[in-house]
Each structure stands twice: as C-alpha cells, then as structure tokens.
ZAMARGU-4260 file (C-alpha; in steps of 0.2 Angstrom, whole numbers, plus 5000, padded with zeros to 4 digits):
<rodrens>
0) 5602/4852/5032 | 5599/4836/5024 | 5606/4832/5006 | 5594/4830/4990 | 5593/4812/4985
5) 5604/4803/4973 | 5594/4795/4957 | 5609/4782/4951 | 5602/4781/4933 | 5605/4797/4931
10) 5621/4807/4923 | 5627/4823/4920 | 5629/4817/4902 | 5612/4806/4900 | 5612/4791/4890
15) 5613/4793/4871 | 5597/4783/4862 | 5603/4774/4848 | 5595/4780/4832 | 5601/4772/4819
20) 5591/4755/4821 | 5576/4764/4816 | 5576/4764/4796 | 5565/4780/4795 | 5576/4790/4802
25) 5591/4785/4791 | 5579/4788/4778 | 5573/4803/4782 | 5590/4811/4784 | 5596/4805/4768
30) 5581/4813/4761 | 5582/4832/4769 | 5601/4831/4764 | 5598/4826/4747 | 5584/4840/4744
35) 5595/4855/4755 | 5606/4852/4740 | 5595/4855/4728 | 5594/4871/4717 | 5582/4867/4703
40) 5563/4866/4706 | 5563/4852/4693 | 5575/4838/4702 | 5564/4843/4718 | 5553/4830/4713
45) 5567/4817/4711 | 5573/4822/4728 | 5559/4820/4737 | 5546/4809/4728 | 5556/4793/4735
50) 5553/4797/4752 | 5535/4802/4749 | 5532/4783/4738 | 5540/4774/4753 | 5526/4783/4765
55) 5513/4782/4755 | 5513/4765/4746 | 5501/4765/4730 | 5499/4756/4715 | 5498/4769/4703
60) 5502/4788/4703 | 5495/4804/4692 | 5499/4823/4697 | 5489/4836/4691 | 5489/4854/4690
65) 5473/4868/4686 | 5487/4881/4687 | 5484/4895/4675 | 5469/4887/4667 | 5450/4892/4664
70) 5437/4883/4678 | 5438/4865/4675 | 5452/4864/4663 | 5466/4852/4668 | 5484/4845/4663
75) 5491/4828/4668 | 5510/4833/4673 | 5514/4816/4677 | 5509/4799/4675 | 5516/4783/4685
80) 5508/4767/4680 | 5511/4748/4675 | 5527/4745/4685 | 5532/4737/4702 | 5541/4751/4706
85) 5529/4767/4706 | 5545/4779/4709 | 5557/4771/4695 | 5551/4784/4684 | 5556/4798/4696
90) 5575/4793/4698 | 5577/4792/4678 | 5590/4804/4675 | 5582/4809/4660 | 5565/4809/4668
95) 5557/4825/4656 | 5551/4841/4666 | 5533/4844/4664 | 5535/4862/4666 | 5545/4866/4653
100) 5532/4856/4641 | 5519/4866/4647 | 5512/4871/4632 | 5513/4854/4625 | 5504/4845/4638
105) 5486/4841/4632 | 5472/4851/4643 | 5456/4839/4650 | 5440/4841/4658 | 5429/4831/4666
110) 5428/4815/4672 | 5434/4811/4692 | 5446/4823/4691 | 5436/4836/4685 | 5426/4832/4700
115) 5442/4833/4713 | 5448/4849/4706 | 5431/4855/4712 | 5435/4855/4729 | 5449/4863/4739
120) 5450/4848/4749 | 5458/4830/4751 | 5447/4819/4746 | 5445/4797/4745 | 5436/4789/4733
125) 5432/4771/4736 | 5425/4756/4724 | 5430/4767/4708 | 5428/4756/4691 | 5439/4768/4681
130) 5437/4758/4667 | 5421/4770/4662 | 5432/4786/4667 | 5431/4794/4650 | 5451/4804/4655
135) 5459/4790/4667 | 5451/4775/4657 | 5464/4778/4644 | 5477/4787/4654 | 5477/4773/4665
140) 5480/4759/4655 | 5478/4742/4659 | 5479/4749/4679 | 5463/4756/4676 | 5454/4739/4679
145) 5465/4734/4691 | 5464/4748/4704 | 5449/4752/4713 | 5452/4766/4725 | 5461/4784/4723
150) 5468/4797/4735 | 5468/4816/4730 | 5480/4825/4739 | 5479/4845/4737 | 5496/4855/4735
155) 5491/4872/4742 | 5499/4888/4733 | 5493/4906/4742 | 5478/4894/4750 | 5472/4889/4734
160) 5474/4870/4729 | 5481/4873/4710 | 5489/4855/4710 | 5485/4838/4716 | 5494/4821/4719
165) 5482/4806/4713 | 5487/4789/4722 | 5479/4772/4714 | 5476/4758/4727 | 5470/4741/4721
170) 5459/4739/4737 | 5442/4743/4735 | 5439/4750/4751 | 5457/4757/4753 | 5453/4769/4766
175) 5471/4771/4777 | 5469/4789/4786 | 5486/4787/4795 | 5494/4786/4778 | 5483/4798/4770
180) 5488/4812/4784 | 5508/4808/4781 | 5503/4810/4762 | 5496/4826/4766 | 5509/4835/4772
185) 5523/4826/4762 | 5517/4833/4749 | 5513/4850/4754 | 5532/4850/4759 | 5538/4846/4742
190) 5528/4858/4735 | 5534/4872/4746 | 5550/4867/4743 | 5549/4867/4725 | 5542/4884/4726
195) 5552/4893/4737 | 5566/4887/4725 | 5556/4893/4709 | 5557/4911/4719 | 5575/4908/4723
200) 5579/4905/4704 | 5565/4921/4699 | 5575/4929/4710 | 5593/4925/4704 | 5590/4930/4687
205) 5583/4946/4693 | 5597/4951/4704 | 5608/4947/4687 | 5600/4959/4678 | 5601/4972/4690
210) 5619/4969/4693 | 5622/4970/4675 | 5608/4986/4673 | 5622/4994/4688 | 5637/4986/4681
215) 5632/4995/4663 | 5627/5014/4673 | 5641/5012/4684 | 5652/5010/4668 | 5643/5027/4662
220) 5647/5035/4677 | 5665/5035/4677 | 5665/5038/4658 | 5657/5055/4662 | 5673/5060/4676
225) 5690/5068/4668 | 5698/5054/4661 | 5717/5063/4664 | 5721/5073/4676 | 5727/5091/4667
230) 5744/5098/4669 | 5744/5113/4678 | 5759/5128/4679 | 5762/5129/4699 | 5750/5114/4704
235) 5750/5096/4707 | 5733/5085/4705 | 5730/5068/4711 | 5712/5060/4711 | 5705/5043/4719
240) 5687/5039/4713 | 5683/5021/4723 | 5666/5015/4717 | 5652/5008/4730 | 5644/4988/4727
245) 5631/4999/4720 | 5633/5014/4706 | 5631/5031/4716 | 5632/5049/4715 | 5648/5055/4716
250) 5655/5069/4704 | 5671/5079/4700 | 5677/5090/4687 | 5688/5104/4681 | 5690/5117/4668
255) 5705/5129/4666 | 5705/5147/4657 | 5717/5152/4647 | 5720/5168/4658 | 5729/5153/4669
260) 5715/5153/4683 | 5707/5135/4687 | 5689/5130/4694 | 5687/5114/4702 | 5671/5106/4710
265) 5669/5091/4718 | 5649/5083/4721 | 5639/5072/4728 | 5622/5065/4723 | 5610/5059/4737
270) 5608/5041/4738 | 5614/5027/4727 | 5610/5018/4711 | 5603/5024/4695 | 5595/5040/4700
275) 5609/5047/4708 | 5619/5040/4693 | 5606/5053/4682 | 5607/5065/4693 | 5626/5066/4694
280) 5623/5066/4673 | 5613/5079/4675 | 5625/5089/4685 | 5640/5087/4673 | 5628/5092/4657
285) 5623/5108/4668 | 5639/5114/4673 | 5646/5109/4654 | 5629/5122/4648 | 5635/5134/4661
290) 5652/5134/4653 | 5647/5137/4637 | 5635/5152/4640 | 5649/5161/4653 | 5665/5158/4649
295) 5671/5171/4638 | 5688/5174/4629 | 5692/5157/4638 | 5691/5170/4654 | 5685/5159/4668
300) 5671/5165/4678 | 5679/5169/4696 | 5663/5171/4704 | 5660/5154/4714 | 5646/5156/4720
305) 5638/5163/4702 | 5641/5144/4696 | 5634/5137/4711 | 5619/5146/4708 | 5615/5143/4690
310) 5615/5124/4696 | 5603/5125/4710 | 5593/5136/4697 | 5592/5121/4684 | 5590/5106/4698
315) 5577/5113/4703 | 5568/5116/4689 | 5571/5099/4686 | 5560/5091/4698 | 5572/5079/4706
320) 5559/5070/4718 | 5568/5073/4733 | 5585/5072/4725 | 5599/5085/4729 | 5617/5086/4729
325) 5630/5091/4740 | 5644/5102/4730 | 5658/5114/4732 | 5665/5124/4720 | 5684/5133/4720
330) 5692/5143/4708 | 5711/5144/4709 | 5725/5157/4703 | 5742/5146/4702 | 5750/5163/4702
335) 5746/5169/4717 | 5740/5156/4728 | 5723/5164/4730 | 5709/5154/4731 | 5689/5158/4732
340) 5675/5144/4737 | 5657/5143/4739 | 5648/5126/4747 | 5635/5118/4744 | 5628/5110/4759
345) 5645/5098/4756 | 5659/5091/4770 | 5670/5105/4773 | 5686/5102/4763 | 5701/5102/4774
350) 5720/5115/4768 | 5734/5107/4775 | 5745/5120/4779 | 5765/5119/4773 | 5769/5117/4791
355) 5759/5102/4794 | 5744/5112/4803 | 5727/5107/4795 | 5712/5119/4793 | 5692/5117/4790
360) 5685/5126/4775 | 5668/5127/4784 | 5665/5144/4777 | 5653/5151/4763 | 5641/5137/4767
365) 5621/5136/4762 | 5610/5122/4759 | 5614/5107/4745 | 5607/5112/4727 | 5591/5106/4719
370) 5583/5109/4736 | 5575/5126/4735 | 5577/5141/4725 | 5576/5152/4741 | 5595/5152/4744
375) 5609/5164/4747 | 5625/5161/4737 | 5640/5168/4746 | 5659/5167/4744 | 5674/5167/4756
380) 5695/5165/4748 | 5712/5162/4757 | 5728/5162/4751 | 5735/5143/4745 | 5756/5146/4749
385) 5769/5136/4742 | 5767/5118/4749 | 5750/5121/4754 | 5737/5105/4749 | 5717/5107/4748
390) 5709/5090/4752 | 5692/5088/4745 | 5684/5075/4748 | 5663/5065/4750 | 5657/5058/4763
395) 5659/5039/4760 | 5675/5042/4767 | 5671/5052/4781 | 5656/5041/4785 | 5666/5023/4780
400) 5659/5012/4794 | 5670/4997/4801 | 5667/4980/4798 | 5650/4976/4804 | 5645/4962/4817
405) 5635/4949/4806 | 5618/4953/4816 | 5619/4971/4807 | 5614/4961/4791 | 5598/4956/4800
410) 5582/4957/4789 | 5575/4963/4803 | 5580/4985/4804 | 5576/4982/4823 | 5591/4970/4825
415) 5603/4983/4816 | 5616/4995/4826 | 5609/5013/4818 | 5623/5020/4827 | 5639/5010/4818
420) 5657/5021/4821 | 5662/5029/4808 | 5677/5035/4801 | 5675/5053/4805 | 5684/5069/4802
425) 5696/5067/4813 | 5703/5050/4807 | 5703/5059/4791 | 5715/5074/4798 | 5724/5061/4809
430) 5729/5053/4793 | 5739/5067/4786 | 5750/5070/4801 | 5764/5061/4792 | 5761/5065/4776
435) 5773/5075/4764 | 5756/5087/4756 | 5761/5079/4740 | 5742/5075/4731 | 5749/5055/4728
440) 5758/5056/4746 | 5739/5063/4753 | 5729/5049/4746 | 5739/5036/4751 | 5739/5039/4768
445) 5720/5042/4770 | 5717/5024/4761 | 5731/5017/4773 | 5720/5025/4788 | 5703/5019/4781
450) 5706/5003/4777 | 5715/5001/4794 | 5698/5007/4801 | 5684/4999/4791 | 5697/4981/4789
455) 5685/4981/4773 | 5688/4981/4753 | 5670/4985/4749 | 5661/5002/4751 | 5643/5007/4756
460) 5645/5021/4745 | 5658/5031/4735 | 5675/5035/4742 | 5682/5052/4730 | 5697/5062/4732
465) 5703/5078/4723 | 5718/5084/4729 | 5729/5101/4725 | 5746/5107/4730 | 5752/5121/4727
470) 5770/5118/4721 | 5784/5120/4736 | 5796/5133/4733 | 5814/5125/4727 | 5827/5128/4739
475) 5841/5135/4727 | 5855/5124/4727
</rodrens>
C-alpha cells in the first residue's frame, strides 16, 4: 500500500497570521474590552461611539429619539457640531446624560426629521440646503450651510425604530453604501448593548428589593419561633433552625401545662418565600387560638390528634391555593417517659434508643393539613426511657443535595440533573451512631454529617431540628 502524499507547507501546528498590523483589529478589540466593562447604559455611548465615528466618518452628528412620545413628536438627545473632532464631545468626562434630562429636553416636530421618523427605515438624503430646515436650521448652526447630505440610521427596539443616528456629510451627493451598511449595524449594536444593560440595571434594583422584601419576612419568621428553649423537669432540649437563601416554611413550637405534661410540634409549610412564610404565620396564630380555647386549668390537652385536627379544620377554611403543611405533634409526660403523636403527612421522626439502636416513628400518619377536610386523625404512644432522644426534624435535611455540577444551574430545565443524591434518612441515622443522645451531642453530629455530604454552607431550603432527651438515670456514686 502506497503512502498519502507529503504537502511540506503544511504543519501539525499551522502557521500563526499576524494580526496586529492591521489597525482595525486593535481597535476593534480595544473597543469590545472597553464596553464588556461597562455597567451603566449612559457611558455605553462613550464606549462605543469612538469606534462607531472612526467607521463612519461625518462632519456633523444629531441622535434622536420618538421614544414615548405622541406621532410626530421628537427630542434631540444629542448634538455634535462645529468641531474637527465629531467624537470629542463623547469622551468628555462630564459629557451630560440625555436620559436623565428627559423631561427637560425640548420636544420638535416637523421638518426633515419629522419626515425620517416617518419611516422605519434607513434612509439618505442628498443635496439638503438645511439652511431652510425650520429644526436643523438653528440646531445646526453654522454646519447647516456647510453640510449637504445626511444619513438616518434607525435603532430598532422590539422591531420598532424609536431612536435614530443622523450623520451630516459636506458632499452633496454623499452616497457611500459600504459605510452606510457598517453604520447600520454599529449602531444597532450599541443600542442593544445599552439596552440589555438598562434591563440588567432594572433588574438589579429589583432583585434588591426582593432580597430586602425576604430579608425583612425572613427576619418575621424567626421572630415568630420560641426565642429560649424552656427548662423542663426530666428533659433536655436543643434546637437548630438554619434558614434557606430564600425565607421558607419551617415552624416549631411548644407549650407546657402546669400538670407537668409538654406538647411539642414541629412543621413544615410547602415551598419557599413569602407564602410559606404566611402560612407558617398562620399556623403559629392557629395553634396559639387552639390553646387559648382548649387548655383549661393550664391542663394540656393529651389528645394529639384533637390539635392536629382543629388545624387542618382552619387551613382549610383558609383557602391556601394549593398550600399545606407537613406537621407532627407529640405530647410528653417527663414523669413517665410516655409519649403520644399524631403526624401530619411529615418525615417520620426518628427515637434513638439508650442503647444506641435507632427507631422510625412512621406510625399514626395521614395526609398533610390544609389539604382536605376528609381526613382521619389517629394517635399511636411509646414509652421515652431514661436516656432515650426523639429527633424531629424537616426535610431540608433529609432532602440536603450535594454540591451541584455547574450545568445543574442551567437556564435550561432540560440540562438539569432532576435526580441529584440526596442526603437521605439513612445518612441521617448513620450520623447518630457515635453520638452520646445528648440534644447538643445530636445536632452536632448530623451537621458534621451534612455538611460532609452537601461540601456546601448554603441551603435550598430550611434545615430544623427539635431534639428531646429524656434525662439518663444517675448512676449513684
């Protein structure tokens, strides 16, 4: 078999063409670098106008916008004339922004203009004596009986043309199409640029008063949990309440009757943001009216599942639009250990054993509240021994993802991995292998775990803990 022939000019590396004797090109790259770093849609125009005057070479410059103005009407927003240098007036530091004048800018009508801003289109007029213009007779100056031939460059916004570059050439018959084409979409560049960064700006402030909007509910939020953890005869409390980016749902409480039995409920409000935020409000205002109407002689009402149910009743005459929450609700006698639940469509709360052994409360379970009236409250118990801890917990913890690929950030939902690992219930048992039971001992050890999971600070969503032991016997000594 013969061989393929050899071309010697050829490499595996080619031959590098020197670019940087052509002057456009260093010019054009100083330009797109000058204008990436641009944030404000007024220095846009200083950015790129120097590019566009070396393109497109005139002797005088007007631009012009109908935006927001009755048929006809027009505003001169710039004005470039009587100077050597048509672009002078565009590097001026302390060039003024038309934009914010607005209101001050004098409106027109009429004239060659009022005949451009007719038409959608680009248009050259030739063999102009401007001098009888009755607009760019004065605005011009002494240019207008020097100049004889004017551009009009459309700047299309949604495919209307609401603003237009006017270029001033002294040749009567100035009629250069290759320029005229380059002019064209140089300007139409710019003022997609400028828009895109007037939507960036909208944007920005926006998203800063969303964050603060958030920032102030997710400040109401915590307001509305127990701001101390009570003291309790037999028990030990600890509570973690780690907030998402954005304010959610979760909820937990407790009330103890003087008879020395203690009720404790831990929720969760579907989805995120304000309207969880309220509905969690809600929540903690139902179970406060609940309280008030059924608690008598400071006796607490040991009937889980009668709480539970007064709940879904007032969700759901509340309308929620799709809303529920996940709840579960326990009552506990410190005396004897004895402890009765209901749950609400929630994760199953886990009882580590003394002995390290750790249980599922899965038991007593029905739908979430504010769903449906059409439920069935039941109630199951156990007995909590000395050194016994209940774990309750939401499921941001359980449902804690790791951290993401970047192509999971994707605009596109198409791109996105739907079926992230999550941290699971098991990672979640695993965690208290080594733990003493102690509430603070407890928490500690599922953050250690999750964090070594998820390698991430941030949450997706609420991360809560409520965690009860039942005091350890003392060995006498």
């Amino acid at each position: 078999m013969s061989s393929l022939p050899t071309n010697q000019t050829l490499s595996a590396e080619g031959t590098l063409v020197d670019l940087s004797t052509d002057p456009r090109i260093a010019g054009l790259e100083s330009m797109l670098r000058d204008v990436s770093a641009v944030k404000d849609p007024a220095k846009m125009l200083k950015a790129f106008g120097p590019w566009v005057g070396q393109r497109f070479p005139r002797e005088a410059f007007i631009s012009v916008s109908k935006r927001d103005l009755p048929v006809g009407k027009y505003k001169l927003t710039r004005v470039i004339t009587n100077t050597k240098d048509p672009m002078k007036s565009l590097r001026d530091e302390n060039a003024s922004d038309p934009w914010r004048q607005w209101m001050a800018l004098p409106t027109y009508s009429g004239g060659l203009i009022g005949r451009i801003i007719q038409q959608d289109s680009p248009q050259i007029f030739t063999s102009v004596d401007f001098t009888q213009d009755p607009v760019l007779g004065d605005v011009l100056g002494e240019d207008a009986a020097r100049v004889r031939a004017v551009s009009a460059i459309p700047s299309y916004d949604d495919g209307e043309a609401l603003n237009w570059a006017l270029s001033f050439h002294t040749r009567t018959d100035w009629s250069d199409l290759d320029t005229f084409v380059a002019g064209l979409l140089d300007v139409n560049l710019m003022g997609t640029a400028t828009r895109n960064l007037v939507f960036r700006k909208q944007a920005e402030s926006l998203n800063a008063q969303l964050m603060e909007q958030f920032e102030q509910v997710a400040k109401i939020q915590r307001q509305l949990l127990p701001d101390q953890n009570p003291k309790l005869e037999g028990l030990s409390l600890s509570t973690s309440y780690l907030t998402s980016n954005i304010a959610g749902g979760d909820y937990y409480d407790y009330v103890q009757g003087d008879d020395g039995r203690f009720g404790i409920v831990i929720a969760d409000v579907s989805g995120h943001g304000p309207g969880a935020a309220t509905v969690m409000a809600m929540l903690r205002t139902i179970l406060s009216c609940y309280g008030d109407l059924r608690k008598r002689d400071n006796q607490l009402d040991a009937n889980a599942a009668n709480i539970a149910r007064y709940c879904n009743e007032k969700l759901v005459q509340s309308n929620l639009n799709g809303e529920f929450a996940t709840a579960f609700f326990c009552i506990i006698d410190p005396s004897t250990g004895h402890l009765t639940w209901t749950r609400c469509g929630h994760n199953p709360p886990l009882l580590r054993r003394a002995d390290g052994a750790v249980e599922q409360i899965d038991s007593a379970a029905t739908l979430p509240l504010g769903i449906t009236n059409d439920l069935e409250f039941d109630t199951d118990s156990c007995t909590m021994h000395p050194g016994d801890t209940l774990i309750l917990y939401t499921d941001g913890i359980t449902e804690a993802t790791a951290n993401r690929p970047a192509h999971e950030f994707s605009m596109h939902t198409d791109q996105r991995d739907s079926k992230a690992e999550q941290f699971g219930m098991q990672r979640l048992i695993d965690s208290l292998d080594t733990c003493t039971g102690n509430p603070e001992c407890a928490i500690d050890h599922v953050h250690r775990a999750l964090f070594k999971f998820t390698n991430r600070l941030d949450r997706d969503d609420d991360q809560t803990l409520v965690v009860i032991q039942r005091n350890p016997e003392q060995k006498p000594s």
